[in-house]
PDB file of N, H, CA, C and O in Angstrom:
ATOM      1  N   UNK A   1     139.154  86.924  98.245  1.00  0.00           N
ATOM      2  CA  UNK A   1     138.638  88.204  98.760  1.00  0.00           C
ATOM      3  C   UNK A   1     137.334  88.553  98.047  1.00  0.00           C
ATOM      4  O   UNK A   1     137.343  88.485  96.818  1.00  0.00           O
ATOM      5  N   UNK A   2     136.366  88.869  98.588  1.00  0.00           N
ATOM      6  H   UNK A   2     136.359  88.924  99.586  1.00  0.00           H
ATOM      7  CA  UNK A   2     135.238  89.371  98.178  1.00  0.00           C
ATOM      8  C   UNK A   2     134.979  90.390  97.625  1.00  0.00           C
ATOM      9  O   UNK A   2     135.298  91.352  98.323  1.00  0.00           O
ATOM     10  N   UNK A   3     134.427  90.731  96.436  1.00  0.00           N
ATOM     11  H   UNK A   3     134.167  89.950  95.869  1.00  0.00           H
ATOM     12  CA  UNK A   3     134.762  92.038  95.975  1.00  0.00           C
ATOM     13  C   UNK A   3     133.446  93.026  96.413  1.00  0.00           C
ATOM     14  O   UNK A   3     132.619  92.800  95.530  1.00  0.00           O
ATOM     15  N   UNK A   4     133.024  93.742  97.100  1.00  0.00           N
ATOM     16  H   UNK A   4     133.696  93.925  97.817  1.00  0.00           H
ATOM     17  CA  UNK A   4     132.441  94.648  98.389  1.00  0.00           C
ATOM     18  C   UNK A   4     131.659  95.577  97.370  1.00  0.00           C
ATOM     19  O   UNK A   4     130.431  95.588  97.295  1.00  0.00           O
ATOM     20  N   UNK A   5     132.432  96.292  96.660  1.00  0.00           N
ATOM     21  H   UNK A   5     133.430  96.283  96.721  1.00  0.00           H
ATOM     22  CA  UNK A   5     132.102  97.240  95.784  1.00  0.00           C
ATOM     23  C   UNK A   5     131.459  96.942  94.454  1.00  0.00           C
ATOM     24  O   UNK A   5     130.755  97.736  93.830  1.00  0.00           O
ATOM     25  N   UNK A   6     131.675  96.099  94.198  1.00  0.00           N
ATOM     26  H   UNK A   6     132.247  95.455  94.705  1.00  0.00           H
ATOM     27  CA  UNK A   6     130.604  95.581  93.230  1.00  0.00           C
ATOM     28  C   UNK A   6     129.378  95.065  93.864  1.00  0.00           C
ATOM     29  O   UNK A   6     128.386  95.102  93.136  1.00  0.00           O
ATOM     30  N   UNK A   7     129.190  94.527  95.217  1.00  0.00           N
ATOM     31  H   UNK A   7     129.996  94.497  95.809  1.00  0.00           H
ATOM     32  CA  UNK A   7     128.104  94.249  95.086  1.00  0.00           C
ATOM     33  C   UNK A   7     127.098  95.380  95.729  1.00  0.00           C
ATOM     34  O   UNK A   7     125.871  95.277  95.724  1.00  0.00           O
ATOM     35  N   UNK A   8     127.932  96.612  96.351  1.00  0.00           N
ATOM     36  H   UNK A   8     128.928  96.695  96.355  1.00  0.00           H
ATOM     37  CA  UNK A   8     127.406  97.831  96.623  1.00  0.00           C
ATOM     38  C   UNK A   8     126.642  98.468  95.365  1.00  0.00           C
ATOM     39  O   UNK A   8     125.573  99.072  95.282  1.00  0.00           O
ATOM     40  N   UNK A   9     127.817  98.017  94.211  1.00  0.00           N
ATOM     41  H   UNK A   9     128.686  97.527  94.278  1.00  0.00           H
ATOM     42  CA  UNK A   9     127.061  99.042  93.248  1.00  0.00           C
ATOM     43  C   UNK A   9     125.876  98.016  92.394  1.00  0.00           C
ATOM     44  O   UNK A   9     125.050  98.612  91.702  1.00  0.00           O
ATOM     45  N   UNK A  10     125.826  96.793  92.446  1.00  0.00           N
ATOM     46  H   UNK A  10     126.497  96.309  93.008  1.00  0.00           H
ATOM     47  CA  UNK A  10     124.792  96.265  92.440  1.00  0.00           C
ATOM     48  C   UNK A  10     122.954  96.233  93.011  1.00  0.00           C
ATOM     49  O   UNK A  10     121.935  96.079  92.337  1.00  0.00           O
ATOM     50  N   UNK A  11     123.157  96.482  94.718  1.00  0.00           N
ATOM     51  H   UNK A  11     123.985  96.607  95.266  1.00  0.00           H
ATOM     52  CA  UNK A  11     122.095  96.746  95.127  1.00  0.00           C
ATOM     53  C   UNK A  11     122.035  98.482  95.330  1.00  0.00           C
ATOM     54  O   UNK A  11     121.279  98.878  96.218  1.00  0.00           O
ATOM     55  N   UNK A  12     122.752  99.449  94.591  1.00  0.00           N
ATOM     56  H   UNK A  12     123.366  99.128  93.870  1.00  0.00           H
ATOM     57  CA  UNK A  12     122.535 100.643  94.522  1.00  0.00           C
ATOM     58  C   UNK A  12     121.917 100.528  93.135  1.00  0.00           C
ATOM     59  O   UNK A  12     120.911 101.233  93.203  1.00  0.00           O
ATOM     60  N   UNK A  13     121.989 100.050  92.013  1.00  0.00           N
ATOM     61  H   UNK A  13     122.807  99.477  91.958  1.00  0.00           H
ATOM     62  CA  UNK A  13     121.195 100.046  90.787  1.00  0.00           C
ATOM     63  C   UNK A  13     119.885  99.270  91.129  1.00  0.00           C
ATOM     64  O   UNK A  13     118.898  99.546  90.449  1.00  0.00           O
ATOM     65  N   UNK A  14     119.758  98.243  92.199  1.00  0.00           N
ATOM     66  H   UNK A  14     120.560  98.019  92.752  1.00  0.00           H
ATOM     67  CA  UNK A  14     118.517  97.174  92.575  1.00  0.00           C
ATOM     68  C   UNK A  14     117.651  98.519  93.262  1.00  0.00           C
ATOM     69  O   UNK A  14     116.518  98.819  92.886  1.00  0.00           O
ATOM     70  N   UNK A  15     118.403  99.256  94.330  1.00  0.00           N
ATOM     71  H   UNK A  15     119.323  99.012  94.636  1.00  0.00           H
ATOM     72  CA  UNK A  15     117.119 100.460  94.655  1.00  0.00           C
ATOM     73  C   UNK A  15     116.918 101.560  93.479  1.00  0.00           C
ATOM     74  O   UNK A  15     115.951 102.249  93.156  1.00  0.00           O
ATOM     75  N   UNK A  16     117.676 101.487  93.189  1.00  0.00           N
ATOM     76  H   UNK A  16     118.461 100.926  93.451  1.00  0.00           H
ATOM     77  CA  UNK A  16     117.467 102.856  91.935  1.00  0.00           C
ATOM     78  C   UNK A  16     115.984 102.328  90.905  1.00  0.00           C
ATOM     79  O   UNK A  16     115.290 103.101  90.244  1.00  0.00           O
ATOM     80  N   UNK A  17     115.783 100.764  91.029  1.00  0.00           N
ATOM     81  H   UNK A  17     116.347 100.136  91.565  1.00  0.00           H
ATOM     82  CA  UNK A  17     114.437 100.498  89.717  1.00  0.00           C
ATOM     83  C   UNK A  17     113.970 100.479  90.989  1.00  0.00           C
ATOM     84  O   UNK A  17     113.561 101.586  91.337  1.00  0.00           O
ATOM     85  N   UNK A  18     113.870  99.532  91.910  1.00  0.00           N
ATOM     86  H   UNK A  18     114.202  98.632  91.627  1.00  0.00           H
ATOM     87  CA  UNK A  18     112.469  99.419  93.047  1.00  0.00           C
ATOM     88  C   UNK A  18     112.632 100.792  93.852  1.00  0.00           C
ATOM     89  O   UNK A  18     113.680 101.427  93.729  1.00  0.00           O
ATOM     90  N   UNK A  19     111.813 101.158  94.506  1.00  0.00           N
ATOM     91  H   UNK A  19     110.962 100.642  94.605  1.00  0.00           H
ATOM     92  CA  UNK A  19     111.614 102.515  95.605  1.00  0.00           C
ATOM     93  C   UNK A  19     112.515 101.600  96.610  1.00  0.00           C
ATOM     94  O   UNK A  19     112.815 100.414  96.477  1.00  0.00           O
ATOM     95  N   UNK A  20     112.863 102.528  97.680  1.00  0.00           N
ATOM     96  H   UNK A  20     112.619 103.492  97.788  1.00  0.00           H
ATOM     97  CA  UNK A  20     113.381 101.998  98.657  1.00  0.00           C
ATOM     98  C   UNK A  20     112.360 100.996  99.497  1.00  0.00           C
ATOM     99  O   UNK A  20     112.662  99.839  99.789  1.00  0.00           O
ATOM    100  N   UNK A  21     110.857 101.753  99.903  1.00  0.00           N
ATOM    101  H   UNK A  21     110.611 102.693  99.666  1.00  0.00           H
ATOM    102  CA  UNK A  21     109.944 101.152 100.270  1.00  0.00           C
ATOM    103  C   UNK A  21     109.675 100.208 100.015  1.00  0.00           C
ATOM    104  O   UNK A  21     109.586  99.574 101.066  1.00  0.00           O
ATOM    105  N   UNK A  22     109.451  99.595  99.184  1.00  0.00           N
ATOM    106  H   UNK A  22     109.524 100.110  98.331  1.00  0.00           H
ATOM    107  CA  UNK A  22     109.190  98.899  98.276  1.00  0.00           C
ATOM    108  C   UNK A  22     110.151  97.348  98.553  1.00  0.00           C
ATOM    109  O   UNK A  22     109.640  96.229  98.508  1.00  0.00           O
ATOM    110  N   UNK A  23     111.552  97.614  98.823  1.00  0.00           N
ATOM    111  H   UNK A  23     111.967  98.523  98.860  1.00  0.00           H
ATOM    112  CA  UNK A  23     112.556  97.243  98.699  1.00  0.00           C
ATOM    113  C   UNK A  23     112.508  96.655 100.123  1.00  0.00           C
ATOM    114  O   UNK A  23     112.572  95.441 100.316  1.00  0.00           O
ATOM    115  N   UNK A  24     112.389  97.595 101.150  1.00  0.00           N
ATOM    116  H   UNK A  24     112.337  98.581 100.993  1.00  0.00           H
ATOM    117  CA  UNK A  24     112.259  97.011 102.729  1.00  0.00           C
ATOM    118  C   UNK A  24     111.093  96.262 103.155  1.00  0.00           C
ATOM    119  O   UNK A  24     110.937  95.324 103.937  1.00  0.00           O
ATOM    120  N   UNK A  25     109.949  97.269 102.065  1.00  0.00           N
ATOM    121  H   UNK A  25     110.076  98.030 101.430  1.00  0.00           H
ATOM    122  CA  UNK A  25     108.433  95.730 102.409  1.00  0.00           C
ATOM    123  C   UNK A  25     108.774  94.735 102.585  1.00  0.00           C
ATOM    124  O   UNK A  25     108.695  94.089 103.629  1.00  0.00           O
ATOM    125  N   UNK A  26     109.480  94.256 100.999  1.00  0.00           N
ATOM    126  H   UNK A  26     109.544  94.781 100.150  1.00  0.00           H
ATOM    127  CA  UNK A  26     109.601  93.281 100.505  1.00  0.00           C
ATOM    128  C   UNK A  26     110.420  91.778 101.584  1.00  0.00           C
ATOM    129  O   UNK A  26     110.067  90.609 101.740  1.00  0.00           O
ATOM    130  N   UNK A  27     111.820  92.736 102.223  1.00  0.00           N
ATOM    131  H   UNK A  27     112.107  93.686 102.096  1.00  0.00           H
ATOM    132  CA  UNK A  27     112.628  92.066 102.940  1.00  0.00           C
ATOM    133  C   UNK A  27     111.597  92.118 104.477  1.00  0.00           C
ATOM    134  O   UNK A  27     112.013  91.284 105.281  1.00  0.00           O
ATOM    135  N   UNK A  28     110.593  92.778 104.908  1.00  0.00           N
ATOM    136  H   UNK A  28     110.255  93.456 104.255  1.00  0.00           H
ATOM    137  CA  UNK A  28     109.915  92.890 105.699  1.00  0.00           C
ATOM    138  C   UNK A  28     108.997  91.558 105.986  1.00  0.00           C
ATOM    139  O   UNK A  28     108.920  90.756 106.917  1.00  0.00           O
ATOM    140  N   UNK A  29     108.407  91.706 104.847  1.00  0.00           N
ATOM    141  H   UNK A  29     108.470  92.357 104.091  1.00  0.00           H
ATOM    142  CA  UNK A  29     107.768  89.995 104.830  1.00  0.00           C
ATOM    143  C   UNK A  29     108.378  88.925 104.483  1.00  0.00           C
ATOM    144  O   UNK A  29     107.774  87.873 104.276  1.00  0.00           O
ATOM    145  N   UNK A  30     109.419  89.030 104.396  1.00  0.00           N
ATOM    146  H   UNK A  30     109.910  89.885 104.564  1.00  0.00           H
ATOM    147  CA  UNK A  30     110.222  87.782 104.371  1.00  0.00           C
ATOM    148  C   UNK A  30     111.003  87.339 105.806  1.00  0.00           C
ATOM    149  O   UNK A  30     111.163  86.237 106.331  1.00  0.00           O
ATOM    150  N   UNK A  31     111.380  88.588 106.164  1.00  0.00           N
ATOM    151  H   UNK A  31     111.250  89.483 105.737  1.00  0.00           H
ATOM    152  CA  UNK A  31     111.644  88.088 107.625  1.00  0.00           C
ATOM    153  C   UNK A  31     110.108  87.785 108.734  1.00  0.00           C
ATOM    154  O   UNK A  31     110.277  87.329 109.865  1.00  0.00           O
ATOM    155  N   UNK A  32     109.041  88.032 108.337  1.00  0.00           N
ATOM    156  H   UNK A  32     108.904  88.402 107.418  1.00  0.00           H
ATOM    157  CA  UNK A  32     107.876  88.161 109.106  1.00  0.00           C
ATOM    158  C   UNK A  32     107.504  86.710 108.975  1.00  0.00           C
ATOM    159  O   UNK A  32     106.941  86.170 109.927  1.00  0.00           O
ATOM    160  N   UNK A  33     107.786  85.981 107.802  1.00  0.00           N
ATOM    161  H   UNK A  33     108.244  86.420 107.029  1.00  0.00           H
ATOM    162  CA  UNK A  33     107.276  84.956 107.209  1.00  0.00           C
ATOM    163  C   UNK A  33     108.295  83.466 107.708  1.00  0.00           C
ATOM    164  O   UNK A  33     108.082  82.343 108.166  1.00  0.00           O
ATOM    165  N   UNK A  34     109.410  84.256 107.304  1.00  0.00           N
ATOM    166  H   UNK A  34     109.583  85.168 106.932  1.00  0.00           H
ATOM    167  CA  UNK A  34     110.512  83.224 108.435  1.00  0.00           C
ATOM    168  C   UNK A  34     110.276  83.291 109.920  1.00  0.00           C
ATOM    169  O   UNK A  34     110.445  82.172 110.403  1.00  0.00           O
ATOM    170  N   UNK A  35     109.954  84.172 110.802  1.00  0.00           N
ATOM    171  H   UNK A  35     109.816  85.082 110.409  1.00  0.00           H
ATOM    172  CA  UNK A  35     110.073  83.643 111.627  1.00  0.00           C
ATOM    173  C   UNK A  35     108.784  83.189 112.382  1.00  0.00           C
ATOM    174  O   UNK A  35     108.850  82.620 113.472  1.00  0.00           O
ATOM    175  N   UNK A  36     107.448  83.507 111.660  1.00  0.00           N
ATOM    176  H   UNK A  36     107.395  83.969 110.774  1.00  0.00           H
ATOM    177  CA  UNK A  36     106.072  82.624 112.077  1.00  0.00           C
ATOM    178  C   UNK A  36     106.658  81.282 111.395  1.00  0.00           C
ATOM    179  O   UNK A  36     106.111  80.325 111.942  1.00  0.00           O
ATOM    180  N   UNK A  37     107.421  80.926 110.562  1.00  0.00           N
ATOM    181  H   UNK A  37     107.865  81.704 110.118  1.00  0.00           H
ATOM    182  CA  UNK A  37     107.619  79.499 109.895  1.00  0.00           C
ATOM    183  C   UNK A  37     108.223  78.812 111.008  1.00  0.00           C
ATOM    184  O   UNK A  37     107.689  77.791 111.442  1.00  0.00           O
ATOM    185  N   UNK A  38     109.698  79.449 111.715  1.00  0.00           N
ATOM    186  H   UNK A  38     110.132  80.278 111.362  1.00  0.00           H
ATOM    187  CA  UNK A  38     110.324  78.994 112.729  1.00  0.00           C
ATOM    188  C   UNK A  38     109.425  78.741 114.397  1.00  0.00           C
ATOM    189  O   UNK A  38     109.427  77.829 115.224  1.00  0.00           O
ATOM    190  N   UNK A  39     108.839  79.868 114.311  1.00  0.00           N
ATOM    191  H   UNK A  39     108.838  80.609 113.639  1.00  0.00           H
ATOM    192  CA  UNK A  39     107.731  80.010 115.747  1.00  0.00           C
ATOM    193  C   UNK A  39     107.079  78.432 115.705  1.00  0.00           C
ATOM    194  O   UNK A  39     107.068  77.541 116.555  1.00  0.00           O
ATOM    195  N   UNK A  40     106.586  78.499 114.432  1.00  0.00           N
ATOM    196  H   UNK A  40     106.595  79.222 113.741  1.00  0.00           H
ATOM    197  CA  UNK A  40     105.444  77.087 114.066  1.00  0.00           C
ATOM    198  C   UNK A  40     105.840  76.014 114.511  1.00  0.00           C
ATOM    199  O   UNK A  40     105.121  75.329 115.238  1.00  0.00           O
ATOM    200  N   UNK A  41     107.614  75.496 114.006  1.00  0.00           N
ATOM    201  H   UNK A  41     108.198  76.052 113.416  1.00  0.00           H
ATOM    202  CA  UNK A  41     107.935  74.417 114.234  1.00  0.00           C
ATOM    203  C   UNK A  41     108.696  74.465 115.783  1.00  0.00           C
ATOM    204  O   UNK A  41     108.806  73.382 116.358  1.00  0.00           O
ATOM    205  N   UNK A  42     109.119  75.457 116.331  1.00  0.00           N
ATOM    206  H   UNK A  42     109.030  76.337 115.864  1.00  0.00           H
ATOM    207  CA  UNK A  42     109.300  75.209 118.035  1.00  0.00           C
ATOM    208  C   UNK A  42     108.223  75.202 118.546  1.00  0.00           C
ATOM    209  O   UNK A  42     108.228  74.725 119.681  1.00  0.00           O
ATOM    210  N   UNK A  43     107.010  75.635 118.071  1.00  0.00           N
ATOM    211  H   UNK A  43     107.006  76.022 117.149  1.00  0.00           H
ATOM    212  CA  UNK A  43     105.602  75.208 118.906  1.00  0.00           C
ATOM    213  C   UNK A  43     105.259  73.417 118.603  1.00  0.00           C
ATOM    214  O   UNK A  43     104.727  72.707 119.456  1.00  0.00           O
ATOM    215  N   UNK A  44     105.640  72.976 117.385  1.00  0.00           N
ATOM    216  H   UNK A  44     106.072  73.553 116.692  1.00  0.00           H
ATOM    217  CA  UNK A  44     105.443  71.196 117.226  1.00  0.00           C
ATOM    218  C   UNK A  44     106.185  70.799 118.450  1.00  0.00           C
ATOM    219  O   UNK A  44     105.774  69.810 119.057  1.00  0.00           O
ATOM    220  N   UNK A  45     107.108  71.367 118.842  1.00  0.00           N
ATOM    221  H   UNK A  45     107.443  72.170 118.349  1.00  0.00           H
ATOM    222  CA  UNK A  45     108.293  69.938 119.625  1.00  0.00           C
ATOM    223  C   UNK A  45     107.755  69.794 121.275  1.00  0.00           C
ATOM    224  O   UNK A  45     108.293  68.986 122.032  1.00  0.00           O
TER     225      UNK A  45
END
């Protein structure tokens, strides 16, 4: 079983140092970046 609540209270101390903003940029360009990476390689085939 996964323990849920620990890792709640984990990324509740991870926003508490970064801003929230900060926090969604971050996951913002990472999904922006995955999927021009993915776009790239269905445009090779």
């Amino acid at each position: 079983m996964f323990d849920f609540s620990k890792l709640i209270r984990e990324i509740r101390v991870m926003a508490e140092k970064l801003s929230t903003w900060k926090y969604i940029l971050i996951w913002l360009v990472f999904v922006i970046m995955a999927s021009g990476y993915f776009i790239g390689q269905i445009r090779w085939w």
